[in-house]
C-alpha positions in Angstrom: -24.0 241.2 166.1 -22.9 237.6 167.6 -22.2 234.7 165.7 -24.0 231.5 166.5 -21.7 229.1 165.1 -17.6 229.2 165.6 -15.8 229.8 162.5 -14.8 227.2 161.3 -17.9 225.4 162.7 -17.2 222.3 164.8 -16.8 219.0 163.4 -17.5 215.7 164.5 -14.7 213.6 165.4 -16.3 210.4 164.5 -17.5 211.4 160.8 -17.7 208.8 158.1 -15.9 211.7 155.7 -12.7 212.1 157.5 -9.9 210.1 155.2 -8.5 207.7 157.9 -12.3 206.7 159.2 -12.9 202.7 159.1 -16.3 203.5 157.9 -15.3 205.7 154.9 -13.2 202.4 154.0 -15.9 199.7 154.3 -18.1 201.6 152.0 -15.8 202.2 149.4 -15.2 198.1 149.8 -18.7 197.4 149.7 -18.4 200.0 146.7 -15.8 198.6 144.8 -17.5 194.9 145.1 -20.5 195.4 144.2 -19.5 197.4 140.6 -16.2 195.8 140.3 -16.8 192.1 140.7 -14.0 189.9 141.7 -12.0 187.5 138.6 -13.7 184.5 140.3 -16.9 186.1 139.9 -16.6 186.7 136.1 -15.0 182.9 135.9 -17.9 181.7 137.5 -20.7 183.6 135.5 -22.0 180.9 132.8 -20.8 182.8 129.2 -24.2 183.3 126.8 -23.2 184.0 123.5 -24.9 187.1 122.1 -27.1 186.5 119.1 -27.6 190.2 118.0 -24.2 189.8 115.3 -24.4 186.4 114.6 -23.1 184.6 111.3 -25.7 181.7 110.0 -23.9 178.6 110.8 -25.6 177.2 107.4 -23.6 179.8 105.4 -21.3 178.3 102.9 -17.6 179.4 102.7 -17.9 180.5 99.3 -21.0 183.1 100.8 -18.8 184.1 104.2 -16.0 184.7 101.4 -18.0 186.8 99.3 -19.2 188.9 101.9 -15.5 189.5 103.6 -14.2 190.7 99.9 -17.7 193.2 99.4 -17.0 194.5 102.9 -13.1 194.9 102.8 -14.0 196.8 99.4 -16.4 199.0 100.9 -14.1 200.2 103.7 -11.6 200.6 101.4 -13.4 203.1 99.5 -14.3 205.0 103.3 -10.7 205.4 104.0 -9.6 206.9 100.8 -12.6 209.3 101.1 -11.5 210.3 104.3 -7.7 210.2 103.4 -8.8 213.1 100.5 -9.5 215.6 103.7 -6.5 214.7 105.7 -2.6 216.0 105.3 0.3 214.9 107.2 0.8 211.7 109.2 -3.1 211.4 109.7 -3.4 210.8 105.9 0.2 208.7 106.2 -1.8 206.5 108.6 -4.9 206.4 106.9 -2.8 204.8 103.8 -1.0 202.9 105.9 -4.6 201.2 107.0 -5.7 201.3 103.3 -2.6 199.3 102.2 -3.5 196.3 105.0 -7.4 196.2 104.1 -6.0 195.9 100.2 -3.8 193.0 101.5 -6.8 191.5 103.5 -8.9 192.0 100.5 -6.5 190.5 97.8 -6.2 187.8 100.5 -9.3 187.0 100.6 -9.8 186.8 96.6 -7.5 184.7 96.8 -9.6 182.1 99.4 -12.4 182.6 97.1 -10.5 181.2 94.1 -9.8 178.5 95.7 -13.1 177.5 96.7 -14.6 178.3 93.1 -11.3 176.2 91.8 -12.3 172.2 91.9 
């Protein structure tokens, strides 16, 4: 039985798949540019502040306070949850994380009693 096409078939010379064709090049360019814009792109795109996780500007400090020492608490109590199931150096790190939130926390006691203090 006769083969209609060569094995392998013939290819054309000109194709925008070979890897030293100008053509495969300008589209990965035009590629690149349109998903990857340039730093004077971003620079020039205006910066709108997202609303979604926003603090009330009419908060007090005493409130903003209050609110850093509940949630530095709360994670806390998370890691040394989590640091029950680990061993080795994950738990190691774990603590390691626990001992800075405790410094942020006593921290920010400490910022508190000096707002409640006249």
């Amino acid at each position: 039985m006769f083969k209609v096409t060569p094995n392998p078939p013939d290819t054309d010379p000109i194709s925008p798949y070979e890897p030293d064709s100008k053509k495969l090049n300008e589209a990965a360019e035009r590629a690149l540019d349109f998903h990857f814009p340039s730093n004077a792109d971003i620079k020039a795109t205006a910066r709108t502040p997202s609303t979604m996780f926003s603090v009330d500007p009419q908060a007090t400090a005493e409130t903003l306070a209050v609110f850093l020492v509940e949630t530095l608490a709360s994670v806390d109590v998370m890691v040394h949850q989590l640091v029950d199931h680990l061993e080795g150096e994950s738990r190691y790190a774990l603590l390691g994380i626990s001992n800075s939130i405790m410094v942020a926390e006593i921290t920010a006691n400490r910022v508190l009693d000096k707002i409640n203090t006249p």
